[in-house]
C-alpha positions in Angstrom: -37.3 63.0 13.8 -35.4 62.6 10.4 -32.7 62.6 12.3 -33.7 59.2 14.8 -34.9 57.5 11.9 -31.6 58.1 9.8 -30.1 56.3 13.0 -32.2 53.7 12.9 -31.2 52.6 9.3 -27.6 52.8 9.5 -28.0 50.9 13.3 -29.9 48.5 11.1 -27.7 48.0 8.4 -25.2 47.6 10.3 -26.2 44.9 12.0 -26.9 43.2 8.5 -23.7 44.3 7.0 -22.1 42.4 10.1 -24.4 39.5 10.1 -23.5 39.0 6.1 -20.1 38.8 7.0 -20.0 36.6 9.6 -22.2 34.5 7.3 -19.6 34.8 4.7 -16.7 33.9 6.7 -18.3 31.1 8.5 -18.8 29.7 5.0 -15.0 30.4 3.9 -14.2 28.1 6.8 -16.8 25.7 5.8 -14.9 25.3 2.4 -11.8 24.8 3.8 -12.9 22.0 6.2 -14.6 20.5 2.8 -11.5 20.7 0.9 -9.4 18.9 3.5 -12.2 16.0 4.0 -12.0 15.7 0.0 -8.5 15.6 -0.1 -8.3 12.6 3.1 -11.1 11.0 1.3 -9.2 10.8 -2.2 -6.4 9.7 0.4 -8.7 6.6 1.9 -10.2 5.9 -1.4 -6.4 5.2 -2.5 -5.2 3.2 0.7 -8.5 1.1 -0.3 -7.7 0.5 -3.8 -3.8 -0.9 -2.2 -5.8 -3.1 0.3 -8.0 -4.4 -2.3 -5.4 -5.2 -4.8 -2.9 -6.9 -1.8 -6.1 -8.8 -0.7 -6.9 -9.9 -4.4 -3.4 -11.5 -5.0 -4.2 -13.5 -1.6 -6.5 -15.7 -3.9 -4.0 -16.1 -5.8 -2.5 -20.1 -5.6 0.9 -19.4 -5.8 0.9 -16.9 -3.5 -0.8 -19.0 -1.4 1.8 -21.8 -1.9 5.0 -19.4 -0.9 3.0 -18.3 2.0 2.9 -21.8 2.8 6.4 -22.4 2.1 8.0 -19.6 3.7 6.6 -19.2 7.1 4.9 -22.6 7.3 7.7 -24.6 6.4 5.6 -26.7 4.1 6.8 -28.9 0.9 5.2 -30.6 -2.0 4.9 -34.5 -2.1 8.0 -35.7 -2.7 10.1 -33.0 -2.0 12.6 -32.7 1.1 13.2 -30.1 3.7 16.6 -29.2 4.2 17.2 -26.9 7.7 20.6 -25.1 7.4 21.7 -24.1 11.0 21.8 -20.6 11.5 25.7 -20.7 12.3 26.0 -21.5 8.9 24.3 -18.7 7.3 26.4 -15.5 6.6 23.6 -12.3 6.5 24.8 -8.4 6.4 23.0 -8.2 9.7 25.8 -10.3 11.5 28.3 -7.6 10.4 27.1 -4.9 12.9 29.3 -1.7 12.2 32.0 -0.3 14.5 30.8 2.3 16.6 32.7 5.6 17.0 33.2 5.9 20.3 35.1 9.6 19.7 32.9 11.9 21.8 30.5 14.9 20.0 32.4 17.5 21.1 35.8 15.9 19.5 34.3 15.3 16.4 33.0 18.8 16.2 36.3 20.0 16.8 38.1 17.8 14.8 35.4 19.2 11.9 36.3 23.2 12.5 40.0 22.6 13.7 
């Protein structure tokens, strides 16, 4: 009799013993998915203080003005537009570099040998 009942209690704690610790792991994973939501939420809450701050210099009348000037092609009263044709322009993106047309496999050997 002693003997079934001593059973019994170690058959019953350990079913606590691995209910507890499923309980405690579950809740080690429930921290870790609360650390990384804080951690993208400090992220947002950054990326939200940028937009503000671009969206706050919108208001702004100058910026306003070289928005205006720049991709509008506005002027002031009494000024004059001057177009300069593209021909005449010199930019770093007209200089394309020459490619290498010395296949991988030579240049790897020319590297070793």
């Amino acid at each position: 009799m002693r003997r079934i009942l001593f059973a019994i209690l170690v058959l019953s704690l350990c079913i606590v013993i691995v209910g507890l610790s499923r309980s405690l792991y579950d809740l080690w994973k429930k921290q870790d998915l609360i650390i990384s939501y804080q951690k993208q939420l400090a992220k947002q809450k950054n990326e939200n203080q940028a937009l503000k701050q671009k969206l706050s210099k919108t208001y702004d009348p100058r910026f306003v003005e070289e928005q205006a000037r720049d991709n509008l092609f506005l002027s002031k009263p009494g000024e004059q537009s001057i177009l300069i044709p593209s021909e005449l322009l010199i930019s770093s993106n007209s200089a394309k570099p020459i490619e290498d047309l010395t296949p991988n496999w030579r240049k790897w050997w020319n590297l070793f040998f």
